[in-house]
N, C-alpha and C positions, 0 to 999 in steps of 0.2 A: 469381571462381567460374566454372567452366567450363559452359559451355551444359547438358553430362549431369548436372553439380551442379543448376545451376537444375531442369534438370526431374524430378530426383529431387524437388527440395525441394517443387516444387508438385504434384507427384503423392501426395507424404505429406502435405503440408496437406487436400487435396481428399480422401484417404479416412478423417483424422482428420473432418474436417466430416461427409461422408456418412455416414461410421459402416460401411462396407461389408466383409466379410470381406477377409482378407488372402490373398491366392496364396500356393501353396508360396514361390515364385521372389520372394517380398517379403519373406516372410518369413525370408529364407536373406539378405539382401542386407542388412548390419551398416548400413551408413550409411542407408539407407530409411528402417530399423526406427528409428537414434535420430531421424532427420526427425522419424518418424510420431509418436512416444513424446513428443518434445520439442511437438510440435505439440497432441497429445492436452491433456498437462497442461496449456497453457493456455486449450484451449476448454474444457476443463473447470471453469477460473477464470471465465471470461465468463459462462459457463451460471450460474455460483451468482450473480455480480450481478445478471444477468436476474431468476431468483427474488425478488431483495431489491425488484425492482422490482412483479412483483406482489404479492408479499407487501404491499409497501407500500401498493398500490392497492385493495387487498381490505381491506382493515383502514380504520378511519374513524381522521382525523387523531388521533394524538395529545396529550395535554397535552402545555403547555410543560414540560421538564423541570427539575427543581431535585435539586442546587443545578448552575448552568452550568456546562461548561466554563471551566478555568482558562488564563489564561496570564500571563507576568510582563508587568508594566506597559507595556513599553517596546513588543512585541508587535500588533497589532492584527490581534483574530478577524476571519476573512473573512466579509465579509457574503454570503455565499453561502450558510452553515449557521446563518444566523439564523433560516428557516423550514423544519424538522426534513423535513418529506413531500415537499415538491418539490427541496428539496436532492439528497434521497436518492434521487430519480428520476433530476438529472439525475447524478450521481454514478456511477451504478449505468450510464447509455446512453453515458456518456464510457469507463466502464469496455471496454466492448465495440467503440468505435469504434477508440480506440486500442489495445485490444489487437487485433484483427484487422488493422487496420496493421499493427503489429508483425510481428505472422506472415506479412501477406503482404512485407513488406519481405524477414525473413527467410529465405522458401522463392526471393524472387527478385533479390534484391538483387544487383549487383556489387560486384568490390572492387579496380578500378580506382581512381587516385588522383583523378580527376573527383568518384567519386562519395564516397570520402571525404573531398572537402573540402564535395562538396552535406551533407553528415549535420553534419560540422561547424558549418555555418551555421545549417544550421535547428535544430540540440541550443542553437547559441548566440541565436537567436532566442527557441527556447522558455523557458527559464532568466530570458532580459530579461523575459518577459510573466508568465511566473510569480511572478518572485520568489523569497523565502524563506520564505515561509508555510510553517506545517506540513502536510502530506500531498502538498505540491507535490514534482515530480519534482526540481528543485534540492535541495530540501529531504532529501527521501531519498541521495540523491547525497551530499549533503556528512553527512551523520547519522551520529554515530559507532555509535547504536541506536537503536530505534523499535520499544517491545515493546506489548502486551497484558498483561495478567496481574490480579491478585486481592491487594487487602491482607492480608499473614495477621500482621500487628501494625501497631499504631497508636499510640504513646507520647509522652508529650509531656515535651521536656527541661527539667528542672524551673530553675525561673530564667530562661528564652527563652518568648519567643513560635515557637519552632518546632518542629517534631515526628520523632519519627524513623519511618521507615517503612518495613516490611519487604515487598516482595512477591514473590510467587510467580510466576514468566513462563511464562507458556502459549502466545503465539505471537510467534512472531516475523519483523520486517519487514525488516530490517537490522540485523546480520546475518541469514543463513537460521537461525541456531542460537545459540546461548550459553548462559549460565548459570541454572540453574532460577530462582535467589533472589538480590535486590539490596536492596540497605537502605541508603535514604537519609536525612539532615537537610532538612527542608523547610521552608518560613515557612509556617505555619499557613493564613495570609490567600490562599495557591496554592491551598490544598484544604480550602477551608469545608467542613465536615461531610462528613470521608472519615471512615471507619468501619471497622474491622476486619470485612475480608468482602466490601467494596464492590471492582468490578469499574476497574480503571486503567490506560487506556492514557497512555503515556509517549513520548517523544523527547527525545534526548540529540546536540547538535551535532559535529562531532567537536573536538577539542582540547578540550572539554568533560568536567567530573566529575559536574553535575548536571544535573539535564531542564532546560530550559527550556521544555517544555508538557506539561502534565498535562490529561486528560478522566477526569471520574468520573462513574461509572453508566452501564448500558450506553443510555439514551437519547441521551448525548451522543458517548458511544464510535461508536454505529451510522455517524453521517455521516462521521466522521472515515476509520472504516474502511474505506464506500464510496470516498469521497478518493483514500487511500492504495492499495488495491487497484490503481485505476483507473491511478495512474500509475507502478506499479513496473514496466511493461515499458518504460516510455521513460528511468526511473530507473539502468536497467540502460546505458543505452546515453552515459549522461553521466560526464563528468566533474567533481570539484568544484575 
């Protein structure tokens, strides 16, 4: 990146931050504008986990929720969202640190082969500490999908202990977009008392046909989603 790149990119960070009108002469200048643009939308990502943070803090802790978060046996829930309110604090402040990294990497970053093998190292550093837990940035990296969505059927295959399950996708994490509706065979024992109607976030590995983690109800959804937020801009920058 050439010196006039870098100081475009920190001049468009610096007025997505301030919030400040734009000059004629900024606004005529195509590459500025997707700086600023590209910059916008993600402080505008940071600001909504700020919110979850007070929101969270305003509100007196909530019950434990039932029925938990699922995952296959093999799996182990990170003890980090064993305790719903401060999970979701610190979830929501990781959100913001490493996204503002993110953006200032990207308004000033080189791309020099020095500094791509420094990014190198520390993507393969990160990946070692993280893991493959679900919502970690390895984990999205390598994800074939990671949606949201809502059961709109709930059946149960007669002769099995499994169930078939249709849901409706409302957001999505990886990919940015896909298909409205997915119906899967599930073991029952993944999704104690899912319910037609009940709120489900999903993850699917890649080379994968079925989720290997399932959250139902939005009290378990919430920290997942803090999670997962927090690490799609480092998620973006790995490989699997």
């Amino acid at each position: 990146m050439t010196a006039e790149n870098q100081g475009r990119g920190a001049d468009a960070l610096m007025a997505a931050i301030t919030g400040e009108p734009l000059s004629g002469e900024a606004r005529a200048d195509a590459a500025f504008m997707a700086e600023h643009d590209s910059a916008a939308a993600d402080l505008a990502l940071l600001r909504e986990q700020l919110g979850i943070i007070g929101h969270a803090l305003a509100e007196p802790p909530p019950p434990v929720p039932e029925p938990t978060p699922v995952r296959r046996p093999a799996r182990a829930r990170r003890p980090i969202f064993t305790v719903a309110l401060g999970s979701l604090a610190v979830a929501a402040a990781g959100s913001v640190l490493v996204g503002m990294g993110w953006l200032l990497t990207q308004a000033g970053g080189g791309a020099d082969s020095d500094a791509g093998a420094s990014s190198a190292d520390q993507a393969a550093t990160a990946q070692a500490s993280a893991g493959t837990d679900f919502g970690s940035p390895h984990y999205l990296a390598c994800s074939r999908l990671v949606a949201e969505g809502r059961a709109t059927s709930v059946e149960r295959l007669p002769g099995t202990e499994s169930l078939r399950v249709t849901l409706q996708l409302t957001r999505y994490y990886k990919p940015d977009k896909g298909e409205p509706e997915l119906t899967f065979d599930v073991d029952q024992n993944l999704v104690p008392g899912l319910r037609k109607g009940d709120p489900v976030l999903i993850g699917i590995p890649q080379g994968a046909r079925e989720p290997d983690f399932w959250a139902v109800g939005e009290g378990d959804i919430a920290p997942e989603r803090a999670w997962l937020t927090a690490s799609l801009p480092e998620a973006r920058e790995l490989g699997c």
